[in-house]
C-alpha positions, 0 to 999 in steps of 0.5 A, spaced: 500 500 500 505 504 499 504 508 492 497 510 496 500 511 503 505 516 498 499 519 494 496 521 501 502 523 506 504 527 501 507 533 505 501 537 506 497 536 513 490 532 514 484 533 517 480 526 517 472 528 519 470 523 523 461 520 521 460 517 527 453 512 527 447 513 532 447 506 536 445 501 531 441 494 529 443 490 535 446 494 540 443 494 547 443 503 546 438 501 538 433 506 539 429 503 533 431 509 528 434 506 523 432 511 518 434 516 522 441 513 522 442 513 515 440 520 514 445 522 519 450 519 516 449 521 509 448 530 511 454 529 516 458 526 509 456 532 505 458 537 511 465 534 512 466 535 505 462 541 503 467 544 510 474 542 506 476 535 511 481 532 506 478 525 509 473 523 512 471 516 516 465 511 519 464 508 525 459 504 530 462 510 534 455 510 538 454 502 540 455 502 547 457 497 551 462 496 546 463 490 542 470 485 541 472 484 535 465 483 531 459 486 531 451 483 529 450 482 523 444 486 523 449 492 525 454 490 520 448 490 514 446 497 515 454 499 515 455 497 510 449 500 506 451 507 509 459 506 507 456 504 500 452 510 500 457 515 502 462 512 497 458 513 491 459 521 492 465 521 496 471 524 492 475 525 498 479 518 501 474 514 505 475 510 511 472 506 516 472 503 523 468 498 526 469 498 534 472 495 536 478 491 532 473 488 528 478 486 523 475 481 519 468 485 518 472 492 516 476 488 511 471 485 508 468 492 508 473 496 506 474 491 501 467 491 498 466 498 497 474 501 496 474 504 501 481 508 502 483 506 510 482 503 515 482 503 522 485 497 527 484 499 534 489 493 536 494 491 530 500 489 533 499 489 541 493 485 545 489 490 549 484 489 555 478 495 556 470 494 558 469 490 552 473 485 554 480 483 550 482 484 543 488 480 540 493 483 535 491 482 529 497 483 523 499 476 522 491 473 521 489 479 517 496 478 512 492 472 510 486 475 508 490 481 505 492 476 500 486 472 500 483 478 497 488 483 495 486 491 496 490 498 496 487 499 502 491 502 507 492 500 513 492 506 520 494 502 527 493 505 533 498 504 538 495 504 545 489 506 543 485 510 548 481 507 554 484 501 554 491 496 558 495 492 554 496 486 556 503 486 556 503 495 556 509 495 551 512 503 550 508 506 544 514 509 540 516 501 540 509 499 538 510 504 533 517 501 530 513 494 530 506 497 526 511 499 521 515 493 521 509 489 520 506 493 514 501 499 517 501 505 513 500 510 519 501 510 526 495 512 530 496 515 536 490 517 542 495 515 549 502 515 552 505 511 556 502 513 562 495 513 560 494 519 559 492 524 553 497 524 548 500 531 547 505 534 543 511 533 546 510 526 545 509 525 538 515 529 537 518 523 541 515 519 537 517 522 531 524 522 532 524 515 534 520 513 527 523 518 522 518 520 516 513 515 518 506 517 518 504 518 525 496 520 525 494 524 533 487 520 534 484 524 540 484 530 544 485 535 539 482 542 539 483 549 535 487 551 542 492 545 540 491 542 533 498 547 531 502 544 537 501 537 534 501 538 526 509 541 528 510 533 528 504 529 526 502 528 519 494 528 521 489 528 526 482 525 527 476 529 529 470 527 531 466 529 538 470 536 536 466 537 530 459 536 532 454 539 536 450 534 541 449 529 535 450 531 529 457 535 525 456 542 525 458 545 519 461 553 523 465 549 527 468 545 522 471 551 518 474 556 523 478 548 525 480 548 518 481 556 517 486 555 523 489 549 520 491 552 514 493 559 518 499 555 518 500 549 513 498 548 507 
C-alpha cells in the first residue's frame, strides 16, 4: 500500500472528519431509528466535505457497551449500506472503523466498497478495556490481505485510548513494530502513562520513527491542533466537530481556517 500511503502523506497536513453512527441494529443503546441513522450519516458526509476535511471516516462510534472484535450482523448490514452510500459521492479518501478491532468485518468492508483506510484499534499489541480483550491482529489479517488483495491502507493505533495492554509495551516501540509489520500510519490517542497524548510526545515519537506517518487520534482542539501538526502528519476529529449529535458545519471551518493559518 505504499504508492497510496505516498499519494496521501504527501507533505501537506490532514484533517480526517470523523461520521460517527447513532447506536445501531443490535446494540443494547438501538433506539429503533434506523432511518434516522442513515440520514445522519449521509448530511454529516456532505458537511465534512462541503467544510474542506481532506478525509473523512465511519464508525459504530455510538454502540455502547462496546463490542470485541465483531459486531451483529444486523449492525454490520446497515454499515455497510451507509459506507456504500457515502462512497458513491465521496471524492475525498474514505475510511472506516468498526469498534472495536473488528478486523475481519472492516476488511471485508473496506474491501467491498474501496474504501481508502482503515482503522485497527489493536494491530500489533493485545489490549484489555470494558469490552473485554482484543488480540493483535497483523499476522491473521496478512492472510486475508492476500486472500483478497486491496490498496487499502492500513492506520494502527498504538495504545489506543481507554484501554491496558496486556503486556503495556512503550508506544514509540509499538510504533517501530506497526511499521515493521506493514501499517501505513501510526495512530496515536495515549502515552505511556495513560494519559492524553500531547505534543511533546509525538515529537518523541517522531524522532524515534523518522518520516513515518504518525496520525494524533484524540484530544485535539483549535487551542492545540498547531502544537501537534509541528510533528504529526494528521489528526482525527470527531466529538470536536459536532454539536450534541450531529457535525456542525461553523465549527468545522474556523478548525480548518486555523489549520491552514499555518500549513498548507
Amino acid at each position: 500500500m505504499i504508492e497510496k500511503s505516498k499519494l496521501f502523506f504527501n507533505g501537506k497536513k490532514k484533517v480526517i472528519g470523523m461520521v460517527h453512527l447513532l447506536p445501531l441494529p443490535g446494540n443494547a443503546a438501538y433506539q429503533n431509528n434506523k432511518e434516522e441513522i442513515v440520514k445522519n450519516a449521509i448530511e454529516d458526509a456532505h458537511t465534512l466535505i462541503d467544510c474542506g476535511v481532506d478525509a473523512i471516516m465511519l464508525e459504530n462510534f455510538s454502540d455502547w457497551p462496546q463490542y470485541s472484535t465483531e459486531i451483529p450482523l444486523e449492525a454490520y448490514s446497515l454499515m455497510v449500506s451507509i459506507a456504500t452510500r457515502i462512497r458513491e459521492f465521496c471524492k475525498i479518501p474514505f475510511g472506516v472503523n468498526i469498534e472495536m478491532n473488528a478486523f475481519v468485518q472492516e476488511w471485508a468492508m473496506a474491501y467491498a466498497v474501496d474504501a481508502d483506510f482503515i482503522r485497527f484499534e489493536a494491530y500489533v499489541d493485545n489490549r484489555a478495556g470494558s469490552f473485554g480483550y482484543i488480540e493483535a491482529c497483523s499476522t491473521p489479517l496478512a492472510k486475508i490481505r492476500q486472500d483478497y488483495p486491496s490498496d487499502t491502507m492500513i492506520f494502527a493505533d498504538v495504545h489506543t485510548a481507554e484501554t491496558y495492554g496486556v503486556p503495556n509495551v512503550a508506544i514509540n516501540e509499538l510504533a517501530g513494530n506497526a511499521k515493521g509489520h506493514d501499517a501505513d500510519a501510526v495512530i496515536v490517542t495515549e502515552n505511556d502513562l495513560n494519559k492524553k497524548i500531547t505534543p511533546a510526545d509525538v515529537k518523541s515519537m517522531r524522532e524515534e520513527m523518522g518520516d513515518f506517518p504518525i496520525i494524533v487520534g484524540a484530544g485535539v482542539k483549535p487551542n492545540n491542533v498547531l502544537d501537534y501538526m509541528e510533528y504529526c502528519d494528521a489528526v482525527i476529529v470527531g466529538r470536536g466537530f459536532k454539536t450534541g449529535d450531529r457535525v456542525d458545519a461553523k465549527l468545522v471551518k474556523e478548525f480548518m481556517e486555523i489549520v491552514h493559518s499555518k500549513f498548507n
